[in-house]
mmCIF file as gemmi writes it, N, C-alpha and C atoms, coordinates in Angstrom:
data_model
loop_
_atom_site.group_PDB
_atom_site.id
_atom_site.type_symbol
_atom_site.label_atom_id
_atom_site.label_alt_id
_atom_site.label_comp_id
_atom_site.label_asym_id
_atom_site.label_entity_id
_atom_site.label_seq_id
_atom_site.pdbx_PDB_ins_code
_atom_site.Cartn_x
_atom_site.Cartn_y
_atom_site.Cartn_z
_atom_site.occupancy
_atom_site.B_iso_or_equiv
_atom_site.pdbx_formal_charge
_atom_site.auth_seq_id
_atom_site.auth_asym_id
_atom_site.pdbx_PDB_model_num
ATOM 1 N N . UNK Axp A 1 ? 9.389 10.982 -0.758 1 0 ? 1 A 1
ATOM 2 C CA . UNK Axp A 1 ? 8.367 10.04 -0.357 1 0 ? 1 A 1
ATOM 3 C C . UNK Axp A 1 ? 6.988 10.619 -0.631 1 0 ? 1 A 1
ATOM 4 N N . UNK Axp A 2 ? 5.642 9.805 -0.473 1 0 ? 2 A 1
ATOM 5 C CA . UNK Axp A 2 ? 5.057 9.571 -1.301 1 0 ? 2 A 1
ATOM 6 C C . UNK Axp A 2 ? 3.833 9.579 -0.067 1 0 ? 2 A 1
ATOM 7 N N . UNK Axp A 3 ? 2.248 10.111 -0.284 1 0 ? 3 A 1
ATOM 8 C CA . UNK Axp A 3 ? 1.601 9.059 0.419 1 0 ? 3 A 1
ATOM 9 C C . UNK Axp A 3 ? 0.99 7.89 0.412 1 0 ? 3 A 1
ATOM 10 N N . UNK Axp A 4 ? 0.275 7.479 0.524 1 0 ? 4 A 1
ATOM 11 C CA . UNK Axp A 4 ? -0.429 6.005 0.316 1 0 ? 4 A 1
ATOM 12 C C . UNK Axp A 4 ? -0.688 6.107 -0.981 1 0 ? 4 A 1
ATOM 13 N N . UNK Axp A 5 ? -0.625 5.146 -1.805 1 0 ? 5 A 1
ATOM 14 C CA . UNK Axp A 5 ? -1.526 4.879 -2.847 1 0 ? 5 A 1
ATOM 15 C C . UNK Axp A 5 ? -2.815 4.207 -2.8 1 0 ? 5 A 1
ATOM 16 N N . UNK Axp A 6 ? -3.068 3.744 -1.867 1 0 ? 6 A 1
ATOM 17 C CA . UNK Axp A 6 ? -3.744 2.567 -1.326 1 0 ? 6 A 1
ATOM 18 C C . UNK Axp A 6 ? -5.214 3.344 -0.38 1 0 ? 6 A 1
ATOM 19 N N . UNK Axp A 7 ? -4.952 3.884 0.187 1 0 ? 7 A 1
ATOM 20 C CA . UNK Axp A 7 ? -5.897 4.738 1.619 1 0 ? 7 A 1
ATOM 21 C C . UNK Axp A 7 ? -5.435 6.637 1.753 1 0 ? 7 A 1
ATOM 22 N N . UNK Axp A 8 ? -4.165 6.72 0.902 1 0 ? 8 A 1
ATOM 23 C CA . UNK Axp A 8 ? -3.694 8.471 0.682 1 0 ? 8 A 1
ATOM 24 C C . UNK Axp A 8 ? -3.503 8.714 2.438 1 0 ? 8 A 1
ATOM 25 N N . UNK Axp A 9 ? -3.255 7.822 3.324 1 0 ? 9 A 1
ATOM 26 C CA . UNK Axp A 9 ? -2.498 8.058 4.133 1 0 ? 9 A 1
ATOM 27 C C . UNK Axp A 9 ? -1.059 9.163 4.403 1 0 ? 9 A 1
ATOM 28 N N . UNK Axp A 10 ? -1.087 9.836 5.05 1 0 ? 10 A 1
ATOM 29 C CA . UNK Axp A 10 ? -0.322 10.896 4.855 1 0 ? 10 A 1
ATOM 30 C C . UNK Axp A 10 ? 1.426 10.162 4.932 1 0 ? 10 A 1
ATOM 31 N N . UNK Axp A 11 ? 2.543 11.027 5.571 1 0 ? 11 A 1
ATOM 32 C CA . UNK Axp A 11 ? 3.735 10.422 5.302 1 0 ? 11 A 1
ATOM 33 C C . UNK Axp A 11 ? 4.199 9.739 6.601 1 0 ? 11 A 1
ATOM 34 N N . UNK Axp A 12 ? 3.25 10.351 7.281 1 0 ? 12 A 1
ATOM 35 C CA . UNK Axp A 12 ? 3.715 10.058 9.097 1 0 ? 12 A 1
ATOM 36 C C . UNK Axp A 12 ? 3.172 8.668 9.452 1 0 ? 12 A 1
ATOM 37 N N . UNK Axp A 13 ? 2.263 7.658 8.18 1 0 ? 13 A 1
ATOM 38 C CA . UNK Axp A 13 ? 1.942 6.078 8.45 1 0 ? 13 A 1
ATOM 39 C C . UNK Axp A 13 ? 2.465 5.677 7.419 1 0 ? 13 A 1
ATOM 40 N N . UNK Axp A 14 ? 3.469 6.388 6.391 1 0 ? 14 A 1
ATOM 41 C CA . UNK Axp A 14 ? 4.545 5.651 6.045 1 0 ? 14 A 1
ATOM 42 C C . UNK Axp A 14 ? 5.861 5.545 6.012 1 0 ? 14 A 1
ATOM 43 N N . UNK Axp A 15 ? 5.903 4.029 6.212 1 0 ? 15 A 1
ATOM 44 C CA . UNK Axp A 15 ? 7.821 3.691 6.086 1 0 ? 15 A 1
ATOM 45 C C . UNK Axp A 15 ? 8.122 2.959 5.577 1 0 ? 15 A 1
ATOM 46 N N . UNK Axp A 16 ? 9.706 3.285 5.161 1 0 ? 16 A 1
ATOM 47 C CA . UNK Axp A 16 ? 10.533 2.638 4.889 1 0 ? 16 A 1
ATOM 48 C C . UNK Axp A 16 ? 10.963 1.356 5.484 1 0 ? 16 A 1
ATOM 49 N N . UNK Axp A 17 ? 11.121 0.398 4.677 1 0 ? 17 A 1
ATOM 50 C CA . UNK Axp A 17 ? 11.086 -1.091 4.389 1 0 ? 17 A 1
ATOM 51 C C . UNK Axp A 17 ? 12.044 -1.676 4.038 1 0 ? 17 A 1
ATOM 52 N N . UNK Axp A 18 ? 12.482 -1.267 2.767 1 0 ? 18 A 1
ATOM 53 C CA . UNK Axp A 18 ? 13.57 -2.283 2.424 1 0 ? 18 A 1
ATOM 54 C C . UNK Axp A 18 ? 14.213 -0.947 1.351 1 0 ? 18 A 1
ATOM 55 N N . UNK Axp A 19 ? 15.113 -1.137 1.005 1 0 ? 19 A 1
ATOM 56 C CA . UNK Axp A 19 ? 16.149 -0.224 -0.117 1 0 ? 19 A 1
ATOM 57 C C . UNK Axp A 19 ? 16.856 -1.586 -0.913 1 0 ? 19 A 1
ATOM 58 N N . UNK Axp A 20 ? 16.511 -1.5 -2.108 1 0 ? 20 A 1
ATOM 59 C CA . UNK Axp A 20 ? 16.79 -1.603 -3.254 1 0 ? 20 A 1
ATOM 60 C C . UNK Axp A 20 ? 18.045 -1.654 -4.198 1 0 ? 20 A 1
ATOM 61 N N . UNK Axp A 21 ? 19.289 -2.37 -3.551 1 0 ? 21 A 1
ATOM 62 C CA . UNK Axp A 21 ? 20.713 -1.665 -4.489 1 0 ? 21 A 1
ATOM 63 C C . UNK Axp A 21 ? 21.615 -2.128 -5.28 1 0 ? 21 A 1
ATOM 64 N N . UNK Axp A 22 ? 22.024 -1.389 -6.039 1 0 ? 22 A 1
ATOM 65 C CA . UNK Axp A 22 ? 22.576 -1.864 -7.352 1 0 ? 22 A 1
ATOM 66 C C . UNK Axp A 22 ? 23.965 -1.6 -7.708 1 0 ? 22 A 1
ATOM 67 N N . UNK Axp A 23 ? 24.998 -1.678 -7.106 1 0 ? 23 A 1
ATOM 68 C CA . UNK Axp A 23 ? 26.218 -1.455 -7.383 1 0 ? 23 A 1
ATOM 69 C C . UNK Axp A 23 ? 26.385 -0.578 -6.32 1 0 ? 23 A 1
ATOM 70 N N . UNK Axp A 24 ? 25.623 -0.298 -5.355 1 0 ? 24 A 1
ATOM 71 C CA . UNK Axp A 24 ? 25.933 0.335 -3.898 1 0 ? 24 A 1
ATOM 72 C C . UNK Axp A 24 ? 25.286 1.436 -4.589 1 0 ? 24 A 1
ATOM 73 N N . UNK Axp A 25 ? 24.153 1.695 -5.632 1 0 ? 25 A 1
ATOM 74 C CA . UNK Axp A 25 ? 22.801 2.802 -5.923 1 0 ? 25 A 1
ATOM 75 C C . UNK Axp A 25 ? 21.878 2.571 -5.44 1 0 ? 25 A 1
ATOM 76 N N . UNK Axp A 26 ? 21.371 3.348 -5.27 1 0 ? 26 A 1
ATOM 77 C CA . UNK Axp A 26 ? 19.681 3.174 -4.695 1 0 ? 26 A 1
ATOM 78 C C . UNK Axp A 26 ? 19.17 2.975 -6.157 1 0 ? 26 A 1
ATOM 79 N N . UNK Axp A 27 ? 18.186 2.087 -6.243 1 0 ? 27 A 1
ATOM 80 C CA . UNK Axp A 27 ? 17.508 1.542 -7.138 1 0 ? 27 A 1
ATOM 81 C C . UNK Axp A 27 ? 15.765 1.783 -7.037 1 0 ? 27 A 1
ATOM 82 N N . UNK Axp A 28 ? 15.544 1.254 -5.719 1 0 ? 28 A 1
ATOM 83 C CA . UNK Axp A 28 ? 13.792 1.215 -5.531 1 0 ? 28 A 1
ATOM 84 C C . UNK Axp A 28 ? 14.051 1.036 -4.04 1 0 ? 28 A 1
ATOM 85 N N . UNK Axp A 29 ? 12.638 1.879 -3.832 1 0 ? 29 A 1
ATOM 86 C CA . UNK Axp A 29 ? 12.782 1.31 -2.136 1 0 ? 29 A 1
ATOM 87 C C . UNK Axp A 29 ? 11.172 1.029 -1.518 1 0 ? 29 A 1
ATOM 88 N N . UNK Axp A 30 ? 11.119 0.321 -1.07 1 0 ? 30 A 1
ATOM 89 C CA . UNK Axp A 30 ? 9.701 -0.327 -0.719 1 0 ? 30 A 1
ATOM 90 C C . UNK Axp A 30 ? 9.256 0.032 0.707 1 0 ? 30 A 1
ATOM 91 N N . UNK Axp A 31 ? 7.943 0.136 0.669 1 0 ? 31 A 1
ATOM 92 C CA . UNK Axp A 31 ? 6.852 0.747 1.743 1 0 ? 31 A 1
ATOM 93 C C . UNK Axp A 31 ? 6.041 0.378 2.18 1 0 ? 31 A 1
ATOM 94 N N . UNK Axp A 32 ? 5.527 0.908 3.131 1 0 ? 32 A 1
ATOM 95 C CA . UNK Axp A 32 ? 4.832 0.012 3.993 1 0 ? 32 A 1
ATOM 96 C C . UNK Axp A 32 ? 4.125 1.288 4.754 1 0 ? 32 A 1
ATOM 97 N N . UNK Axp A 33 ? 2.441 1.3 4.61 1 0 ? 33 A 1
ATOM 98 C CA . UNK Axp A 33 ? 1.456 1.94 4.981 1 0 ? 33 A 1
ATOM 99 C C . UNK Axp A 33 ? 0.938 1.294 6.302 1 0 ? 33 A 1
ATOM 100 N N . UNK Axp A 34 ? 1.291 2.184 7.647 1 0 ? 34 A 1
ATOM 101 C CA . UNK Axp A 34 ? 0.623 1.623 8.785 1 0 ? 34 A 1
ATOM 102 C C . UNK Axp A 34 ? -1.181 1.507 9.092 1 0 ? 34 A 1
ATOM 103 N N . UNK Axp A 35 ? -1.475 2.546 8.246 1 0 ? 35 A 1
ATOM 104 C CA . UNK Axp A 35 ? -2.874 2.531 8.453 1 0 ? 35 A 1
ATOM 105 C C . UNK Axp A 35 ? -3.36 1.488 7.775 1 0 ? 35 A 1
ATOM 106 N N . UNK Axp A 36 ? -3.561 1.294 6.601 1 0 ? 36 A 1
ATOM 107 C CA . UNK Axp A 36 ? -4.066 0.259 6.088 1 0 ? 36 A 1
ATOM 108 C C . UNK Axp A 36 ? -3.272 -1.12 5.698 1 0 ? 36 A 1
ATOM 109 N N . UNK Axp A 37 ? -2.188 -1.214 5.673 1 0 ? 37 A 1
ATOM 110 C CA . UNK Axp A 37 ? -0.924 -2.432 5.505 1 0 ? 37 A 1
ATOM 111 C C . UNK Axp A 37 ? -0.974 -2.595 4.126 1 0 ? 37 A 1
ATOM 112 N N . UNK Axp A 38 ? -0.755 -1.852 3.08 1 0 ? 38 A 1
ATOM 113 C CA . UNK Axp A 38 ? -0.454 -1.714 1.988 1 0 ? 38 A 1
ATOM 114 C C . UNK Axp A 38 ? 0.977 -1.712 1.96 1 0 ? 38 A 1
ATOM 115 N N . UNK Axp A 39 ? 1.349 -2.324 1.128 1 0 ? 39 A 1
ATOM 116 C CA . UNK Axp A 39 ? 3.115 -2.176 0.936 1 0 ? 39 A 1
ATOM 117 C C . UNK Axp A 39 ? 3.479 -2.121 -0.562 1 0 ? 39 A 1
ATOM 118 N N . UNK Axp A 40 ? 4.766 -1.691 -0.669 1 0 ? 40 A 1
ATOM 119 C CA . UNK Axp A 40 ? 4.662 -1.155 -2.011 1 0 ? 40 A 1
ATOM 120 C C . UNK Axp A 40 ? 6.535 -0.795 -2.639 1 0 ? 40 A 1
ATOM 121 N N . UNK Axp A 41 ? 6.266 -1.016 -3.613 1 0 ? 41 A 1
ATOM 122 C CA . UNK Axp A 41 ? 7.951 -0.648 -3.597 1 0 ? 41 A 1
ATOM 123 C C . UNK Axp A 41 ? 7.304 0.633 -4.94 1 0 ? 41 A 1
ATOM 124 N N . UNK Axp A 42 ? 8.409 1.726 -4.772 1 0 ? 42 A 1
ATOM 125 C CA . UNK Axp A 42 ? 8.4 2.761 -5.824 1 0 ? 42 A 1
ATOM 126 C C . UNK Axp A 42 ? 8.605 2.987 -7.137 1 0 ? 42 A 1
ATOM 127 N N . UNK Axp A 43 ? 9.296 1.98 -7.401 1 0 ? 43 A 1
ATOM 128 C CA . UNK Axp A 43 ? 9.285 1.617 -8.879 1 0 ? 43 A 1
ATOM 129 C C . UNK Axp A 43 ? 8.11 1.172 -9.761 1 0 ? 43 A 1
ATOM 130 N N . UNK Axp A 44 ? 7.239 0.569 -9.284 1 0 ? 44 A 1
ATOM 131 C CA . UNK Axp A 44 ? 5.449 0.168 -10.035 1 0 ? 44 A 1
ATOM 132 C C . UNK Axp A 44 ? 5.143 1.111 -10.681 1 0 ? 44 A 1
ATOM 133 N N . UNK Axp A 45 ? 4.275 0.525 -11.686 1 0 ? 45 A 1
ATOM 134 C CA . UNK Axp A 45 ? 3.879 1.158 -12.18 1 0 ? 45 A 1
ATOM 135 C C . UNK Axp A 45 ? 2.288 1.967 -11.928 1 0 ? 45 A 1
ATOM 136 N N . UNK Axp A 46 ? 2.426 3.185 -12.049 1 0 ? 46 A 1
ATOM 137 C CA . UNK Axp A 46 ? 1.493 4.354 -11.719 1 0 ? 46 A 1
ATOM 138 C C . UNK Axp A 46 ? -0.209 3.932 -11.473 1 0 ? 46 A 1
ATOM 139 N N . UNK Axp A 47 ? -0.778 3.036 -12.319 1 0 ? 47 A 1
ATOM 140 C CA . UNK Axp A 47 ? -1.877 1.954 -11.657 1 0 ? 47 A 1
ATOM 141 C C . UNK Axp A 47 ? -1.758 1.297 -10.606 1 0 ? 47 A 1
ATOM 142 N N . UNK Axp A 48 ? -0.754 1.023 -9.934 1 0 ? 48 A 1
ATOM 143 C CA . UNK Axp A 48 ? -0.419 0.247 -8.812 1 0 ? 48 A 1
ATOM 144 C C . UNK Axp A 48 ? -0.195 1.576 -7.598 1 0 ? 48 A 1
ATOM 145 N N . UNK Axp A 49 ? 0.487 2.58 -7.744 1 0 ? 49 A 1
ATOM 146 C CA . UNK Axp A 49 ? 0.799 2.862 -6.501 1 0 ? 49 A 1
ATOM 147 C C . UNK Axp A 49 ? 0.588 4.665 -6.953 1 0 ? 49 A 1
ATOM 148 N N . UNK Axp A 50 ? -0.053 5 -7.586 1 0 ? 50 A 1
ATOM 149 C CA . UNK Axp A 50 ? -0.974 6.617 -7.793 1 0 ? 50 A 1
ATOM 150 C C . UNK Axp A 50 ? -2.091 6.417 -7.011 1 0 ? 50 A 1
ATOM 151 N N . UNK Axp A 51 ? -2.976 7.13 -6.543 1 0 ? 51 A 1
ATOM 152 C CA . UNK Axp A 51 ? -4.02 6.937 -5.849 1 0 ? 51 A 1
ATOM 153 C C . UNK Axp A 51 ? -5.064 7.74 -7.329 1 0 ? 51 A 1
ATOM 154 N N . UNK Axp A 52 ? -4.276 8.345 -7.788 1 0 ? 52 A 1
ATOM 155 C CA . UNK Axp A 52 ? -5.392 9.108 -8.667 1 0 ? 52 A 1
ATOM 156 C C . UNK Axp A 52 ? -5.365 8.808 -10.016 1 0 ? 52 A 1
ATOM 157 N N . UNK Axp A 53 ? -4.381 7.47 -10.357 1 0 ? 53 A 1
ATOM 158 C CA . UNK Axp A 53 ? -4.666 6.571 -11.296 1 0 ? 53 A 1
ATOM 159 C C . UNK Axp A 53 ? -5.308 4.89 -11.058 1 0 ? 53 A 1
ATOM 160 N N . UNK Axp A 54 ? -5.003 4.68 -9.827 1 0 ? 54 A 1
ATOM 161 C CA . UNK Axp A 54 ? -5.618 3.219 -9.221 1 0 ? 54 A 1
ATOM 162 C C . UNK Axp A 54 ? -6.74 3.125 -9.047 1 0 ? 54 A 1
ATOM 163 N N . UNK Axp A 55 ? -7.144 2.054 -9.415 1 0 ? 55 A 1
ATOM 164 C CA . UNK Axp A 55 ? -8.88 1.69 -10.101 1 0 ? 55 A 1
ATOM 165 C C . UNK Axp A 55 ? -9.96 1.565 -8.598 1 0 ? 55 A 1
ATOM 166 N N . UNK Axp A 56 ? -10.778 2.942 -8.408 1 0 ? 56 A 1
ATOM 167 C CA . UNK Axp A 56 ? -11.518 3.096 -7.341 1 0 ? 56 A 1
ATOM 168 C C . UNK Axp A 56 ? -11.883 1.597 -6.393 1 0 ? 56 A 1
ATOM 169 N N . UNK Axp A 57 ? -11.471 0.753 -7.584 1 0 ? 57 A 1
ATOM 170 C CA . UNK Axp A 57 ? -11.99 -0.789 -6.235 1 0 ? 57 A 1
ATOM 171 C C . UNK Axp A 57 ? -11.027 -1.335 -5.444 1 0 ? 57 A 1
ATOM 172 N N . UNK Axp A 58 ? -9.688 -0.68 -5.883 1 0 ? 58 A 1
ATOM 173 C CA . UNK Axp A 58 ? -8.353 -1.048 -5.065 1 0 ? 58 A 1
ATOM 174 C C . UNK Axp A 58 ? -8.195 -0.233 -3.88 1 0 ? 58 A 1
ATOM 175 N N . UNK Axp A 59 ? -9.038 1.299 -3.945 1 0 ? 59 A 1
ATOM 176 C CA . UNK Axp A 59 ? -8.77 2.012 -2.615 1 0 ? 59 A 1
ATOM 177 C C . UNK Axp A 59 ? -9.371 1.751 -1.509 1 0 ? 59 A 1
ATOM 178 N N . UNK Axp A 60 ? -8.752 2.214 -0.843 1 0 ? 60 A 1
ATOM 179 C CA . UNK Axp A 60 ? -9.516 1.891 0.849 1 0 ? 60 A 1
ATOM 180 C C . UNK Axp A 60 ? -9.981 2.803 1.519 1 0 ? 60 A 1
ATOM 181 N N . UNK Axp A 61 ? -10.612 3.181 2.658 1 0 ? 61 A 1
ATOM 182 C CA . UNK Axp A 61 ? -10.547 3.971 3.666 1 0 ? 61 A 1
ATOM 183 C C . UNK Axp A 61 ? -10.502 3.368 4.7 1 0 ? 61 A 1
ATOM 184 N N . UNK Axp A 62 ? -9.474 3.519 5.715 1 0 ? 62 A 1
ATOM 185 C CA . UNK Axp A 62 ? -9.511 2.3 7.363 1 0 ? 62 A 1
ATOM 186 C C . UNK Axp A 62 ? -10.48 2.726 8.217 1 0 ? 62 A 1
ATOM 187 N N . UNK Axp A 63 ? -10.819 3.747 7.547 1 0 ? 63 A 1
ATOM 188 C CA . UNK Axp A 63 ? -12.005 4.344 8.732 1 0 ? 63 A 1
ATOM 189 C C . UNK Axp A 63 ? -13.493 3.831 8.37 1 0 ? 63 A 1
ATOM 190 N N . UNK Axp A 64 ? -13.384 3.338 7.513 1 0 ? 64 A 1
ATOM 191 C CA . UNK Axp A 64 ? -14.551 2.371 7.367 1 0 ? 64 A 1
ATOM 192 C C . UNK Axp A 64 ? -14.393 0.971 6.235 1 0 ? 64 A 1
ATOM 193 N N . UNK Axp A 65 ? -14.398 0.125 7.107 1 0 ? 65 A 1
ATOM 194 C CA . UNK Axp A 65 ? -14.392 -0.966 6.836 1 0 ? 65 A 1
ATOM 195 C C . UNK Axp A 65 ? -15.359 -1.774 6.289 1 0 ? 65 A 1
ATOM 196 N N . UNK Axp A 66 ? -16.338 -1.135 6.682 1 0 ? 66 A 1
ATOM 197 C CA . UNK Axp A 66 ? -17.938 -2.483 5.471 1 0 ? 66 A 1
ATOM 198 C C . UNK Axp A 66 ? -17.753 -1.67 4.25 1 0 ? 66 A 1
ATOM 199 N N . UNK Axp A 67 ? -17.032 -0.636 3.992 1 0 ? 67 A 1
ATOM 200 C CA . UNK Axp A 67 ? -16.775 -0.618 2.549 1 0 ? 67 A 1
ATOM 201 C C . UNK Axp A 67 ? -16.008 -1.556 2.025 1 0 ? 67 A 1
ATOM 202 N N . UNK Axp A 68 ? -15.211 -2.253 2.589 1 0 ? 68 A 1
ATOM 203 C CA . UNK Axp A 68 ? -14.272 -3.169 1.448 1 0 ? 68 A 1
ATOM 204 C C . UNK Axp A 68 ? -15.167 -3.943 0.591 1 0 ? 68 A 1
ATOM 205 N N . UNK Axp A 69 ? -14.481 -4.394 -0.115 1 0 ? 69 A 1
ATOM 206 C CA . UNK Axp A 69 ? -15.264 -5.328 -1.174 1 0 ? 69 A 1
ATOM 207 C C . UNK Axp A 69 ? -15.083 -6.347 -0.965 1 0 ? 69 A 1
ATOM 208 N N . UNK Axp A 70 ? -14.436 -7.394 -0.11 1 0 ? 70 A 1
ATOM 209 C CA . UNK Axp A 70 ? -14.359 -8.574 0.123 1 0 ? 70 A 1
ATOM 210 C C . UNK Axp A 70 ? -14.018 -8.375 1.934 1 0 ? 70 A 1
ATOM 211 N N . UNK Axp A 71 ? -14.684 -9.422 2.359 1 0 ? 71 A 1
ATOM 212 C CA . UNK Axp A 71 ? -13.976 -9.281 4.063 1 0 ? 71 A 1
ATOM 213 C C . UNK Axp A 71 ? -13.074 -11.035 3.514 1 0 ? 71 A 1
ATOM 214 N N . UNK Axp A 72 ? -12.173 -10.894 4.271 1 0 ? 72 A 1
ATOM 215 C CA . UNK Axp A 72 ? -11.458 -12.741 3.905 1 0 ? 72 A 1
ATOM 216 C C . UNK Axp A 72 ? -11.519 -13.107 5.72 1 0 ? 72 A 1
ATOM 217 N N . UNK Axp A 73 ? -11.84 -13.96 6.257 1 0 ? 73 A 1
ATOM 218 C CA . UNK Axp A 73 ? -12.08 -14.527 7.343 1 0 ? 73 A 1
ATOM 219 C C . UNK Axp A 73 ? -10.937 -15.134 7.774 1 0 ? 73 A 1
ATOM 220 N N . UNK Axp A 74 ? -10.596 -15.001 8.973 1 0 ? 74 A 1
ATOM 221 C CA . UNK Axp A 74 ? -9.448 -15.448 9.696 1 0 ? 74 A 1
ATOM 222 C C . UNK Axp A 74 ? -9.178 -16.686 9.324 1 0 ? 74 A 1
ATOM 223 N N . UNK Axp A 75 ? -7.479 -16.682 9.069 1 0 ? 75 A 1
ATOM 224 C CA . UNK Axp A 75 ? -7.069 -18.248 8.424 1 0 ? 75 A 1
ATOM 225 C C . UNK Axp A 75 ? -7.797 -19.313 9.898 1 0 ? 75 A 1
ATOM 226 N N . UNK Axp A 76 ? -8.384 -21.07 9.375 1 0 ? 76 A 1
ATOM 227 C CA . UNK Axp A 76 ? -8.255 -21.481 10.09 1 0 ? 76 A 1
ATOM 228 C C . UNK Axp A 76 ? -9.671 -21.482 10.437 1 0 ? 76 A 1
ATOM 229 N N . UNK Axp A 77 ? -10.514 -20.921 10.216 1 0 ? 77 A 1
ATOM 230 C CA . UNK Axp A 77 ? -11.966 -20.634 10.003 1 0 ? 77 A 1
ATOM 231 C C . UNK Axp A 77 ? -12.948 -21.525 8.818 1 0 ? 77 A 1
ATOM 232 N N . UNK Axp A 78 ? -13.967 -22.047 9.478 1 0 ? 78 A 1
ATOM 233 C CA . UNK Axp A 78 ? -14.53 -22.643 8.292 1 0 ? 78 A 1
ATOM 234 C C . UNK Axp A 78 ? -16.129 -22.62 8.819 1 0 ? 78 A 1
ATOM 235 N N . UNK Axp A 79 ? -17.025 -22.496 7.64 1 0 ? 79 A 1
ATOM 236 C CA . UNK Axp A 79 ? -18.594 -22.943 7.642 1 0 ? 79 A 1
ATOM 237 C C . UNK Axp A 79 ? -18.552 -23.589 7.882 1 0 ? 79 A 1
């Protein structure tokens, strides 16, 4: 296992999700980042789930939040 790709959350805010199987093989198994709610299965490709190939506007830090690049407003919300 892996840490975040998403926030580099260590291993202890991630888990295991779902397993992946193929004739009773493990195939891929998908994740799920508590700190930031990134999820992810292991098979992607290395732009998607490297932190040190994923394009600086996809990362996060939860510890600060007016960095994101978009806030999306609670469903159900309107001007």
């Amino acid at each position: 296992m892996t840490s975040c790709p998403r926030c580099r959350a260590d291993q202890s805010h991630c888990r295991e999700e779902w397993q992946g199987l193929e004739s009773g093989k493990l195939v891929w198994t998908v994740w799920h980042c508590t700190r930031c709610s990134f999820t992810w299965r292991d098979t992607e490709p290395p732009r998607s789930i490297d932190y040190a190939v994923r394009e600086a506007f996809f990362r996060v830090d939860p510890d600060r939040p007016e960095n994101y690049g978009q806030i999306i407003p609670p469903a159900g919300t309107r001007d």
